[in-house]
Residue, then its C-alpha position, 0 to 999 in steps of 0.5 A: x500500500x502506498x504511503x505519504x511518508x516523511x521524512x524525520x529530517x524534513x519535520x524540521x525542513x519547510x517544505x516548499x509549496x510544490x513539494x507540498x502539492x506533491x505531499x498532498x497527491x500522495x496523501x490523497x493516494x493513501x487515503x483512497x487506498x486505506x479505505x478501499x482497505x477494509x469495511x471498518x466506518x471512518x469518523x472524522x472529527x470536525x469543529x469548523x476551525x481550520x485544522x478539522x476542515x482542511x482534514x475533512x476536505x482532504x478525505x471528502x476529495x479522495x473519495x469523491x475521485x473514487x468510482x462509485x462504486x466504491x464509495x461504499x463505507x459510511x463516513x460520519x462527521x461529527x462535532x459536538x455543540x457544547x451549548x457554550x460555544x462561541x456563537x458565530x463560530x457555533x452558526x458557522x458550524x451548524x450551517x456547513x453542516x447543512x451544507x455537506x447534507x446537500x452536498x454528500x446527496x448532490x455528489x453520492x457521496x457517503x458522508x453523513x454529518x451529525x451534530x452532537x450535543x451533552x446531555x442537560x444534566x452534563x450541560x455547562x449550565x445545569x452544573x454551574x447554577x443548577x448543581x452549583x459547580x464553581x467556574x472551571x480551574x485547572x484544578x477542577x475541570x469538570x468541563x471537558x469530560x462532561x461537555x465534549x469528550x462524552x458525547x463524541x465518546x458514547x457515538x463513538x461506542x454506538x459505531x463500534x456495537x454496530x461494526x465492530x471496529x472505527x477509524x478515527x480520523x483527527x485534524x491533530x497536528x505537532x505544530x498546534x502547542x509543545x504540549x500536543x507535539x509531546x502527546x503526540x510524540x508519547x503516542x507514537x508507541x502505539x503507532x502501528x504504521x504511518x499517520x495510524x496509532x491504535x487508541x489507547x482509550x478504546x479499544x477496537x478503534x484507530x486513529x488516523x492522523x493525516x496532517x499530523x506533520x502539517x505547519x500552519x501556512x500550509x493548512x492556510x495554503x490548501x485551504x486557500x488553494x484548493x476548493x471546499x469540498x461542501x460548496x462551503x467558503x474557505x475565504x470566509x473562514x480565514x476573515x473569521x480567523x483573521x477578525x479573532x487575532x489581536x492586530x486582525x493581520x493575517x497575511x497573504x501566503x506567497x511562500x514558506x517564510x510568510x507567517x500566517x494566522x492560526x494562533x487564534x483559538x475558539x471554544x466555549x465562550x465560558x472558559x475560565x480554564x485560559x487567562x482570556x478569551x483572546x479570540x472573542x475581545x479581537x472580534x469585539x476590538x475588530x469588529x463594530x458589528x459584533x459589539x453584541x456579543x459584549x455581554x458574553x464576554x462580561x459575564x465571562x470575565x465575572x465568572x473568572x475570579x480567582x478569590x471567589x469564597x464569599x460566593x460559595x458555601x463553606x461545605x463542600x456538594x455533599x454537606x461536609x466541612x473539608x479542610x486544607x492547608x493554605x498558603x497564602x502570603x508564606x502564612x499556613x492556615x487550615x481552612x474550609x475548602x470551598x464548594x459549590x455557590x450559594x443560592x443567592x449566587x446561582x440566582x444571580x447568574x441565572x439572571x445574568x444569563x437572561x439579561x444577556x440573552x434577552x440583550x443579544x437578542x434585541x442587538x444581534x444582527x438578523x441571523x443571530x437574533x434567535x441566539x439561545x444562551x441557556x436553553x428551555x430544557x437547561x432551565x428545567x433541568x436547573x429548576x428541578x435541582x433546586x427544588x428537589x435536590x436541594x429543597x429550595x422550594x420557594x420555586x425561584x427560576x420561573x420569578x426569575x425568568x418573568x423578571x427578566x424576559x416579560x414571559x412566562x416560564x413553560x415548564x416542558x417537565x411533567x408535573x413541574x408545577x404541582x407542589x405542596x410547597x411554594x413561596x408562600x410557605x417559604x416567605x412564611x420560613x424566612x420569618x420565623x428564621x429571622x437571620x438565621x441561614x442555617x436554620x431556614x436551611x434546616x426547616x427547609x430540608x426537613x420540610x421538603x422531604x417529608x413532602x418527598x416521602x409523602x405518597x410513598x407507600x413505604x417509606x423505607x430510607x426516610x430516618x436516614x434522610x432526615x439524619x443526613x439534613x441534621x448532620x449537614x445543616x444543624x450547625x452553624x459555619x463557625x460549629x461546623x468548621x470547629x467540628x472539622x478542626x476537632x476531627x482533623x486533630x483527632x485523626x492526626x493525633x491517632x497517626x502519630x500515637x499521641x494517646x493523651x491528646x487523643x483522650x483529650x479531644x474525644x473527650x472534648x467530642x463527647x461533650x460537644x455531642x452530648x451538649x448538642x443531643x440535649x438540644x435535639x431532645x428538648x425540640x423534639x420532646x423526648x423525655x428520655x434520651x439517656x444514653x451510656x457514654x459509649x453509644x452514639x448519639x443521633x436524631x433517630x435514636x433519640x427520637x424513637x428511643x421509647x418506641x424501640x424499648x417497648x418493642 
């Protein structure tokens, strides 16, 4: 079988344009000859940008020259639509693939685009205001996975049921980062023949890398000098490019020592995982007509603020006080690690959200006008989180929604609308909690999930449900942290063998626990809740200790 080899010496030699037209003939020979190959499916990864298109493009004019009849392996491209994408580059994606619809069924060719999308619980918004989920850090990427990797991921899987194997075709190339080039170069162990690795994270597939040794001008060069496949303007795509680069310069290429754009970098339009988003202030700088999207990029900068602890909560997701060891100006000092945002602050963007959507859509140009920021399906999702993961029953989303957009919120969940408690019960809360944040949680907890167990008929788990709200939501910030503290200490104390400090602070613990069971018992009026010094003392048990004596 031919191959496009190259040489190693030449990575490092730029090729000139007439060596890079015959590099393409023979890349062209050895797509046509890998696929002929076999009948494994092919899936070729495309995002819009520059890389994915001019791959595309290489394999749709290979097999378009191929005779018909032996265009009989099904070729999928997809791209998945984070929800969160930038939204020109997001337009631009979704129209061509419209177009290669037309154009695959004008040429015959086997080409079948899909656009692929998250699930709503993975989305990027049900996560941040629904679940709470502090804006991505290096630290903390919970983005990736959830918005790009495994919707790709579980199409991917779906082909290998259906044929057993897949070949996976990628626009990665050596000279995108020193990063890619090291990864790259670490996965040449698996390299089973040229441009070809197996795919240590799937088995049954291969990846097939065809422009991996590819230098920027030259994906500019075949861009630019030879015709998209799908009817699509590979023109177009170089002023996008070029109107997302600081000096907005991207220089015609006449020859190998020209530089060229391509630094340029679209992605979610969210992402605090960079310092900036580089590409949408150049389109802002550049651009008079995509002011619009100047919410966008402020509600962006907003979410990345390194020093965000007065917006989250002192406990982590699951209710528990964690503690680390801070360094902050060469001063050491153990503290809570932060977890998810407040209430007040997960409404607080999700009105921001609106107010910028509502925003873009008034200033938008005639194409974008139907922008959606944060969909109908997202806001439901969100709303069933508060009200029920949660136990934020005072139903604040559709206030929120009407506040800002004028228009009642349409609920598309079955039963979303039907609840014992509401605003009314909560407002009613707020009052007799007065000031105090942990208690209305508390009463708010233990409310809601008696309506959850309600019409069950068997109520099995519910003790152990109403334990965790007492165990998450009884003590106050600063009694939480102390508790932590005291364990910490414990456990380090049991480490090293310190058997007086270990007596000390469990000592210190019994009292607590037994100063508190007290309270507990008073509420609950529960005239005999002795218990012997040894046994552990929770709401339970206190609560049915005459019940479980009778019986």
């Amino acid at each position: 079988m031919t191959t496009a080899q190259q040489p190693e010496n030449q990575v490092k030699q730029p090729r000139t344009v007439a060596e890079l037209v015959d590099y393409i003939q023979a890349l062209t020979t050895e797509i046509q000859e890998l696929y002929c190959l076999d009948e494994i499916p092919w899936v070729v990864g495309y995002s819009g940008g520059k890389d994915s298109t001019a791959t595309l493009q290489l394999i749709w004019n290979a097999i378009v020259a191929l005779p018909q009849e032996k265009r009989t392996k099904t070729i999928h491209v997809i791209t998945t639509d984070t929800l969160v994408e930038n939204p020109v580059v997001s337009v631009w994606v979704r129209n061509s693939l419209e177009q290669m619809k037309v154009a695959a069924k004008e040429q015959e060719m086997p080409i079948e685009p899909h656009l692929l999308y998250p699930a709503i619980k993975d989305t990027f918004w049900v996560n941040l205001i629904g679940k709470g989920y502090p804006a991505p850090r290096n630290r903390f990427r919970w983005c990736t996975e959830r918005l790009k990797i495994q919707p790709s991921d579980s199409f991917i899987r779906a082909v290998i049921r259906s044929s057993g194997e897949v070949i996976l075709v990628l626009g990665t190339r050596k000279a995108e980062s020193t990063k890619r080039a090291a990864t790259m170069a670490k996965h040449r162990e698996w390299r089973v023949r040229d441009h070809i690795n197996t795919n240590p994270n799937r088995p049954n597939s291969l990846i097939y890398l065809p422009i991996e040794d590819w230098r920027t001008d030259e994906v500019w060069i075949y861009l630019n000098q030879w015709q998209n496949s799908w009817g699509y303007s590979n023109k177009d795509l170089f002023t996008m490019y070029r109107g997302a680069t600081a000096d907005n310069e991207c220089p015609l290429v006449v020859d190998t020592s020209t530089p060229s754009c391509g630094d340029s970098r679209f992605g979610c339009w969210v992402c605090t995982i960079v310092s900036k988003d580089k590409s949408m202030e150049a389109m802002l700088q550049n651009d008079e007509e995509k002011e619009w999207m100047q919410p966008l990029l402020d509600i962006r900068n907003q979410l990345d603020i390194k020093d965000d602890w007065d917006k989250r909560d002192f406990r982590r997701i699951w209710g528990d006080v964690q503690l680390f060891e801070r360094n902050k100006n060469g001063e050491i000092s153990v503290e809570p690690i932060p977890g998810p945002y407040t209430k007040y602050w997960r409404e607080h963007w999700l009105r921001r959200l609106l107010e910028a959507q509502t925003k873009t859509r008034r200033t938008a140009p005639e194409n974008m006008r139907d922008i959606t920021l944060i969909t109908l399906e997202e806001m439901s999702e969100i709303r069933r989180i508060w009200l029920e993961d949660k136990h934020e029953f005072d139903d604040s989303l559709p206030r929120i929604y009407q506040e800002v957009t004028g228009e009642e919120f349409q609920d598309p969940r079955p039963g979303a609308d039907l609840s014992l408690l509401g605003s009314d019960e909560w407002a009613v809360l707020e009052e007799i909690c007065a000031d105090d944040a942990m208690h209305l949680e508390l009463m708010a907890k233990l409310l809601d999930t008696e309506r959850q167990f309600r019409k069950m008929s068997r109520r099995v788990g519910i003790y152990d449900t109403l334990e965790k709200c007492f165990i998450t939501s009884s003590r106050s910030k600063d009694e939480a942290v102390k508790n932590a503290h005291l364990k910490r200490d414990l456990k380090t104390a049991v480490e090293q063998g310190d058997i007086e400090k270990v007596k000390q602070l469990t000592l210190a613990d019994f009292v607590v626990t037994n100063a508190q069971a007290d309270v507990t018992t008073q509420e609950s009026d529960v005239t005999n809740a002795t218990q012997s010094a040894d046994e552990a003392k929770t709401w339970t048990n206190i609560k049915f200790k005459n019940r479980e004596t009778k019986l």
